[in-house]
N, C-alpha and C positions, 0 to 999 in steps of 0.2 A: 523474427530474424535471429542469428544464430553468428557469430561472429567469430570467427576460425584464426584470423591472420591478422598482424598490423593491419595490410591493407586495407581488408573488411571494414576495422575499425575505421579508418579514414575515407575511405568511398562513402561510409553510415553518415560519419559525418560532414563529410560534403553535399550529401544528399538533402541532410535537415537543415543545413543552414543554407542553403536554397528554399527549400521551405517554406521557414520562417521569414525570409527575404519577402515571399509572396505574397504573406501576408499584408496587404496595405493597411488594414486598419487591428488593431486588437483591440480587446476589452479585457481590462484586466481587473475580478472582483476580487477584493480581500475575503479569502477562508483562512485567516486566521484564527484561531481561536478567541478573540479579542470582540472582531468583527462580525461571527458566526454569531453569537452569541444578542447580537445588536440585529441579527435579521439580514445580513450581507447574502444567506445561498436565494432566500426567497427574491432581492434585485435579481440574484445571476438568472433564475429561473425566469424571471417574468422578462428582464433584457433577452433570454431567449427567445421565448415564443413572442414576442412581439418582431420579431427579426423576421422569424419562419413565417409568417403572417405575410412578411413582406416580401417573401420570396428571395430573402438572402440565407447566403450559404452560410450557415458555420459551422465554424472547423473548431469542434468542440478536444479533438485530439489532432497532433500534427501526423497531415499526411504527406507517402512519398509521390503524391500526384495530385496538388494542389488544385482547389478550382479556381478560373478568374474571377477577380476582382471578391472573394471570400472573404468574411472576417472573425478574425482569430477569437473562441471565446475561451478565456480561461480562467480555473480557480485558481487565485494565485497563494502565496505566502504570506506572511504580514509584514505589509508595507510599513510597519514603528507608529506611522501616526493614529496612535490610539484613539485618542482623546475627541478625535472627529470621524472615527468611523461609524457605521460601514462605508467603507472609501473604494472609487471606481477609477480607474487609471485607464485613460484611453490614447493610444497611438495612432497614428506617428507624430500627434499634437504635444503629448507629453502632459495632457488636461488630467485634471484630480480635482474628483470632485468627492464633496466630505459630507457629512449625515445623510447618504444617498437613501432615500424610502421608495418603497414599490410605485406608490403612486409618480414617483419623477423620471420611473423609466423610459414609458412613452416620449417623453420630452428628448428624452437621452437620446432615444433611435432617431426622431423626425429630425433634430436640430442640431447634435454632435454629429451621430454618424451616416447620416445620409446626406446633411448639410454642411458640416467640418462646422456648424455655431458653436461656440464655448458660449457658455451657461453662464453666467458671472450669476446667478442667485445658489448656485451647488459647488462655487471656488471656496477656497479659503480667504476668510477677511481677517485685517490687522493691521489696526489703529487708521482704518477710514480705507486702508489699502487692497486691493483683490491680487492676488495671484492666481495668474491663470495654469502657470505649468509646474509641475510636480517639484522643478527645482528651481526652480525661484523662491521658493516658500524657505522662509528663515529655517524655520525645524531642519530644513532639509541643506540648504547650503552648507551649514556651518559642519556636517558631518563627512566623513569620509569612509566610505563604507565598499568594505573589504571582504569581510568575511559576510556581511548579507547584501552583498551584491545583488545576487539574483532572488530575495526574495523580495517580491511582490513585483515581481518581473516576469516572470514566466510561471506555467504549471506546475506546480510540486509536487505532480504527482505524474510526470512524463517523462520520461527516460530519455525518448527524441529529441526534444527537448531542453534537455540538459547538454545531449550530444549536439543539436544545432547550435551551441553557444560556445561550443569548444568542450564541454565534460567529460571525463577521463584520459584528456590531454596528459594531465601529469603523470598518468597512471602509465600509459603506453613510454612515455619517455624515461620511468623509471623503470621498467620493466626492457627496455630495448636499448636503451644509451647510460645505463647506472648499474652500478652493483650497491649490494648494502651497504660498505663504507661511501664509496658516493654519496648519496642519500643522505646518508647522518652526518656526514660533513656537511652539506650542504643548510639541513636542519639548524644542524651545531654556529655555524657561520651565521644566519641569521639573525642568531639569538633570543628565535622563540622561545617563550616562557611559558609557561603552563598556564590559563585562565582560568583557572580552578580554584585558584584562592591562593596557595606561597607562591608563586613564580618561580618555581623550578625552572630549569632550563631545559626544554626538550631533548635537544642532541644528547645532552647528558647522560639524562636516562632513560634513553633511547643505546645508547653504546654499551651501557650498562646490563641492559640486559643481551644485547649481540656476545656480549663478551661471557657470557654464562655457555657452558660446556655441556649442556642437553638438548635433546631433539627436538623436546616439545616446547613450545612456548605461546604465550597467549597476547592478545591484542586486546584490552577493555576500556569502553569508552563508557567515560562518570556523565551520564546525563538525568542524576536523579534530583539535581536544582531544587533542594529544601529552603533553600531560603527566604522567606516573606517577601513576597512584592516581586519577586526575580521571575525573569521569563525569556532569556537571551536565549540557552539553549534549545526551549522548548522551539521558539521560535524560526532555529537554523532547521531543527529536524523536521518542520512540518514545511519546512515552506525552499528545503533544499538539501533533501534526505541523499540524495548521493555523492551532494559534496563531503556527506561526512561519512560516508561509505570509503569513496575514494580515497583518504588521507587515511583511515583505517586500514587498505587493503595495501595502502605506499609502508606505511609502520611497518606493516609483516612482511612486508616483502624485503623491508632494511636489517628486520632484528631476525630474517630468518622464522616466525613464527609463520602456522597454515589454520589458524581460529582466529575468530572476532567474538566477542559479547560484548553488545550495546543496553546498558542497565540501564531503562527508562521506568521514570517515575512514575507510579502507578494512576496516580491523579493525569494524566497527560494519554489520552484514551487516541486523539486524533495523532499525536508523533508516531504512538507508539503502529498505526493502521497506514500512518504513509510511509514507515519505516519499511513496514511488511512489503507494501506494493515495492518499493525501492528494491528491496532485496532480490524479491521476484522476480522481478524486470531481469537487473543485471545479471540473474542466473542463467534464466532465458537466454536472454544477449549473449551469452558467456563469456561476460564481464567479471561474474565471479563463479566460483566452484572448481570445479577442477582441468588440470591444464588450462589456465588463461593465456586465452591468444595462441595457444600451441607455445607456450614458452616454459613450461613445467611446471607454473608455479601455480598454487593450488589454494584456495583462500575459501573459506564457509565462514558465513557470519549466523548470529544466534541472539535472540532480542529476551531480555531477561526485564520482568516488569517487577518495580521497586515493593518492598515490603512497605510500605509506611512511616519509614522511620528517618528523623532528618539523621543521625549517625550514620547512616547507610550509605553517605558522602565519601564520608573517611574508608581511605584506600582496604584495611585489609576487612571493614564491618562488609564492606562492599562484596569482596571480593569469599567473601563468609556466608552472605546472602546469593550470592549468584550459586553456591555449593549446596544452598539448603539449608545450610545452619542460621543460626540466627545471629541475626546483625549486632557482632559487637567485637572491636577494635581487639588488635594483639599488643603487645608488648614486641617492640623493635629494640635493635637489629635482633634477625633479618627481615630486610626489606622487602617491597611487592616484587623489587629490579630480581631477590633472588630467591625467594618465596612469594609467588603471590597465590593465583586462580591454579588451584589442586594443585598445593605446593608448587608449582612451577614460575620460572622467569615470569616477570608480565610488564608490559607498558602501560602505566592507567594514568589515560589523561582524560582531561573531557571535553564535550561536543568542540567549544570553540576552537581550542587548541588544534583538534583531529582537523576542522572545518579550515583551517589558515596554510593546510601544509599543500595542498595542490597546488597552490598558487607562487606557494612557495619555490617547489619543485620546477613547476611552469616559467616563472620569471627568474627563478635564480635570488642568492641571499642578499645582494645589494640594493635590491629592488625593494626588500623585507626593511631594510636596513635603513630606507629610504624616507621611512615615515616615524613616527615616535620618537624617544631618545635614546643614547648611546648604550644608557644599560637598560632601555625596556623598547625596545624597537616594535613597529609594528602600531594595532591600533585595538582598541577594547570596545568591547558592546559594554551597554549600561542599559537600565529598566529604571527607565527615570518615572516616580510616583512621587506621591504626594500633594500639597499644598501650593502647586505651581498650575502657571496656565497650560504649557504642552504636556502632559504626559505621554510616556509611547516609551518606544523602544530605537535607542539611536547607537551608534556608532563612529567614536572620534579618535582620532592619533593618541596615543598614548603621552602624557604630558599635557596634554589640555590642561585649561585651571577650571576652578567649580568655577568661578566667574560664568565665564564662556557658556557653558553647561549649563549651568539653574538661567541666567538672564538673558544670553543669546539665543539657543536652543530650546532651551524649555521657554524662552516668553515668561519669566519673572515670576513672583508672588503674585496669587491670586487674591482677588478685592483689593489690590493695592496696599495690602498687608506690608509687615517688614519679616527681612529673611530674619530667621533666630538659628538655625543648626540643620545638618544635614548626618542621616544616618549612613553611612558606606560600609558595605563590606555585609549586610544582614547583620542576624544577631550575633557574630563573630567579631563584626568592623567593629568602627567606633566612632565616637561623635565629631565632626567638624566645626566650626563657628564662622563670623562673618570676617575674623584675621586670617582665616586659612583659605579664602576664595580664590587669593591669586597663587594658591599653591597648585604646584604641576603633578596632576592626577598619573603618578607610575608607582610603580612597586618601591624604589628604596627612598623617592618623597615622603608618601606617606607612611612609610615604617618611623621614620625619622617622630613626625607628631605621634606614635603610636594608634594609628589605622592602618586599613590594609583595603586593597581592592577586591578580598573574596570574591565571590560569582561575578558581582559586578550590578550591583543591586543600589540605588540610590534614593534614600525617602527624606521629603524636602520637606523641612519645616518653618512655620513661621510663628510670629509671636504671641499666639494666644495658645500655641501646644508647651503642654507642664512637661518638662523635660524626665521630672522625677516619675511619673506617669510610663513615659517611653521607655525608661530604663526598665520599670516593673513589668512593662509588656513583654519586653526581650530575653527579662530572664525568667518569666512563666513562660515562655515557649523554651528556653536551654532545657529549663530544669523536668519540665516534662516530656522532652527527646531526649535527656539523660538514658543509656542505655542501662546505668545502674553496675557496670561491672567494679569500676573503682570507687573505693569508699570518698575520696575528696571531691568526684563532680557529684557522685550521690546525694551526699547528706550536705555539703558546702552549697551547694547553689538551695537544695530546700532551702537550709539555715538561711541565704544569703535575701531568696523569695519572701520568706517568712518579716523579715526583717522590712522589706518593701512595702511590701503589702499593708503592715502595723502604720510605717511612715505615710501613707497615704489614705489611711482610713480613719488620720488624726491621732492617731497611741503611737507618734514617735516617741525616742527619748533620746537624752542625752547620752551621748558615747558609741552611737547607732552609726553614726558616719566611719568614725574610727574602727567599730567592731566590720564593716563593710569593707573595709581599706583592707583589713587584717584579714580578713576569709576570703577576696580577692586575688591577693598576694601568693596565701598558698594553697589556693585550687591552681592557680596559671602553674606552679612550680611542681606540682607532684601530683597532677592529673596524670590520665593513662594518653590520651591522643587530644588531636585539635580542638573539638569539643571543647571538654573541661577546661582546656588552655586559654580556649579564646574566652569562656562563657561571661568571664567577668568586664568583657571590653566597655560594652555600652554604660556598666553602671562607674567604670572608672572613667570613661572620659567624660561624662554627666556630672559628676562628683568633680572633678578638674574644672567644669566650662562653668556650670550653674552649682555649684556648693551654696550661696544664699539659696536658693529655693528649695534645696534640703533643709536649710536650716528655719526656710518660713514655714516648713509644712514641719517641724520637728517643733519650734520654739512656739512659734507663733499660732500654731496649727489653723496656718492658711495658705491656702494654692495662690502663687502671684498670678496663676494663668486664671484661674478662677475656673479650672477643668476637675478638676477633684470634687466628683459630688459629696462624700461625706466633710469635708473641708471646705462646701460651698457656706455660704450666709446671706441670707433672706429676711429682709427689712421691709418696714413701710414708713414712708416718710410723711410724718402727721401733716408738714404743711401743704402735701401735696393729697392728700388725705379727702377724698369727698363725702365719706361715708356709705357708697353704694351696695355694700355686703357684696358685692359679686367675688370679690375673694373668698370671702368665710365658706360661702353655699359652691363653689368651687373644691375646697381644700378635702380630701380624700381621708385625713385623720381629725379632724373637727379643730386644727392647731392654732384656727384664728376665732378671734371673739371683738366682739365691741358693740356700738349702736347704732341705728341708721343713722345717719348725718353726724355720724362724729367719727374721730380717724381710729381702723383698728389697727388692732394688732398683733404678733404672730409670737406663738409660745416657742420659742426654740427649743425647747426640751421635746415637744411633740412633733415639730417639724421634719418631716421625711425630705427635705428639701428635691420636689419632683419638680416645680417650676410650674403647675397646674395654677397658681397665685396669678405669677408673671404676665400668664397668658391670657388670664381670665379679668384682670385690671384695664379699665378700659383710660383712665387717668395718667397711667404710668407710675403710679406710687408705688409701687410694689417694686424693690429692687433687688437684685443677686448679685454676690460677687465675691 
């Protein structure tokens, strides 16, 4: 189909949401990347042919001539709930079912959907409790989810689809009832901010670049999500590639720009293949390309796959890499607003940002304005990991506290552990503690403690993780995505690495904190871009929250976490001592001696501390720590 006029568009889309109406039952399987990977395509496949077996129809794509009584199969997006996938979401019950395996399909078809049974052995349990429907499930109440509405909702990979749910609503109303001030007022009004890490203010520079006096202008959307543990973006693109087509094709159309480049990360193989279909589609449609809708305006998009490099974030390494050159930051002013992609104007926001503006457009800014706070409106994905019982991917108002977050949402510390610190923002953010949980998660909150909400990345820890450990983690990843152009993030984070590394391998020394403080200081001050600026965050807020446990692993040279292997220490306690040698004939460097029936003992000087003792004590004498 080939869609010439508004109307088209709106008869298309009255058509599919008829449809989907038809639909009485779906099945909707997470292809996430999360889920896929856990075995989710092999359920879809086998929920199929068990179906066809039975002589029901599926309707593996939506059609414009539904059959009765048919049920809808689709690959969906991801549903956030990681941590219990592969996950099957069945309609019009609203049922979710969690660790679903091939063998519990059969079940699925005789007793869900042939019989409407809910399954109470494939619901979610917690604390003795079953949820039966998708949103009753704590994970899921306590969010508010905006920008991945429709993923794990519908096909991410159907254009119909998208148009039966209302998709390119916003686009046709920007295109027929706005001009480009329209538009970025409206943007502006809202007070969208960037989700990419500062909060910029979209209208901003979005008018920013309008106001630039050449023809050409570009549209690029940052989806190359370096950050450890982050996967919000990857997320929106696989499981609702043209909502973030659409807010892409709304930019050019406000800033005057007729190009797109979507920079996906190269690691992200399936975004970057549902992006392709997305494109496709809306070409086809003539949704995108040239004369949209017969309205003259003319939009090509173009998918650029990441070099490797987390610097490839920063606007102009990005916009360096999309050109061929190699990724690495300029010296500002001038900005991307007025040099960016081949010298030219350019808008570079990324996925979420692009991903919030239909809706925007759709409902209007007070509607925007409706949720979050006064100076961060609206609401934030996060990639909640770690040391907690939910992991996943969720979406709340902006100002939420961690509270909310790590104990309502995520379902607390795992084993009944105690919380100790939370990482935010990747290796840019910076540390949290258990006084900051009722702080309200937005941009000028936590600038205030010195973190920041980067990507939007969350790694939850608890009290047996060595804090001095996490900081050396963060900054062997800076210092080795260092692009190397400025001598202060160059040689400053080595030094800075070097210096960590010593601290945890037991050769701290005195004046190490202080020398950290001080090469800190000025890499943030006279770095070239974010990078370098940020690199220092995690080991200053680590140094501010836990300074004793630099100073146990420096003075004392011992881990409080007891997570430091060269810093661990390995005893045997005579009185508990039976003399059974299975330690000694155990130990891999010969480091224990003694005599049967009398208590040995371990040479610390030869000790590899591997923990082969521990394991091999059948007594418990053998202790670490």
């Amino acid at each position: 189909m080939h869609l010439k006029t508004r109307e088209d568009l709106r008869a298309a889309r009255v058509l599919y949401e008829k449809s989907l109406a038809a639909q009485e039952k779906k099945i909707l399987v997470c292809a996430g990347t999360g889920c896929i990977s856990s075995g989710s395509l092999d359920v879809y496949d086998r929920l199929k042919e068990l179906m066809e077996e039975r002589g029901i129809h599926c309707a593996v794509r939506l059609e414009e001539e539904p059959h009765e009584h048919e049920v809808g199969m689709k690959k969906s997006g991801c549903h956030g709930f990681c941590e219990m996938g592969p996950l099957v979401r069945i309609e019009p019950w609203g049922y979710l079912y969690t660790k679903v395996k091939v063998a519990d399909c059969e079940e699925i078809v005789e007793k869900t959907i042939l019989g409407g049974e809910h399954i109470e052995r494939l619901a979610y349990h917690q604390n003795g409790k079953v949820f039966e429907k998708q949103d009753e499930i704590p994970f899921y109440q306590k969010q508010t989810r905006l920008v991945l509405e429709h993923c794990g909702h519908i096909d991410a990979t159907s254009i119909e689809e998208y148009l039966g749910i209302g998709g390119y609503t916003a686009l046709e109303k920007a295109l027929f009832e706005m001009d480009g001030d329209a538009i970025i007022r409206t943007v502006t009004d809202s007070g969208l901010r960037g989700r990419g890490g500062g909060g910029f203010p979209a209208g901003k520079k979005w008018s920013q670049v309008k106001a630039q006096k050449t023809e050409e202008k570009y549209i690029v959307c940052n989806g190359d999500e370096g950050d450890p543990g982050a996967f919000m973006d990857r997320s929106i693109m696989e499981g609702d590639p043209h909502r973030l087509l659409e807010g892409m094709m709304i930019a050019g159309l406000a800033c005057g720009a007729a190009e797109g480049y979507i920079y996906v990360r190269a690691e992200y193989p399936m975004a970057v293949e549902r992006l392709r279909t997305a494109i496709s589609q809306a070409e086809a449609w003539g949704l995108l390309g040239e004369n949209v809708l017969g309205t003259g305006f003319s939009f090509k998009m173009h998918i650029n796959r990441g070099a490797g490099a987390f610097v490839c974030g920063e606007g102009s390494a990005l916009t360096a890499s999309i050109e061929g050159k190699r990724g690495m930051p300029r010296v500002k002013p001038p900005r991307t607003v007025e040099h960016g992609l081949f010298d030219k104007p350019t808008v570079l926001n990324n996925v979420e940002t692009f991903a919030n503006v239909p809706r925007i457009i759709r409902e209007g800014a007070e509607w925007f304005q409706s949720f979050g706070t006064a100076g961060s409106p609206g609401t934030k994905a996060f990639a909640l990991t770690g040391n907690i019982e939910n992991t996943g991917l969720i979406e709340v108002p902006m100002g939420t506290t961690l509270r909310e977050i790590i104990f309502d949402i995520g379902g607390g510390i795992k084993d009944g552990k105690e919380f100790k610190a939370v990482q935010i923002g990747g290796p840019s953010g910076g540390c949290l503690i258990e006084t900051n949980l009722d702080l309200p998660l937005d941009f000028d909150s936590l600038k205030k403690v010195g973190g920041m909400i980067g990507s939007g990345g969350l790694v939850v820890m608890d009290d047996s993780t060595c804090m001095v450990e996490v900081a050396r983690f963060f900054m062997n990843f800076t210092q080795n995505e260092s692009c190397g152009k400025c001598v202060p993030c160059r040689e400053g984070t080595r030094r800075m690495l070097e210096i960590m590394e010593r601290i945890v391998d037991g050769r701290g020394e005195e004046g190490d904190i202080e020398t950290l403080l001080e090469l800190s200081d000025m890499i943030s001050n006279t770095a070239l871009c974010g990078l370098g600026k940020t690199a220092a965050f995690p080991v200053l807020g680590t140094i501010r929250y836990f300074r004793d446990e630099y100073e146990a692993h420096i003075r004392e040279k011992r881990c409080p976490a007891g997570q430091c292997q060269k810093l661990k220490r390995i005893w045997i306690e005579a009185d508990e001592c039976k003399g059974c040698s299975k330690c000694a004939r155990n130990c891999p460097v010969n480091a224990i001696t003694g005599k049967v029936k009398e208590p040995f003992t371990i040479d610390a000087n030869k000790c590899i501390k591997c923990g082969a003792c521990v394991e091999a004590c059948p007594f418990h004498a053998v202790k670490e720590g």
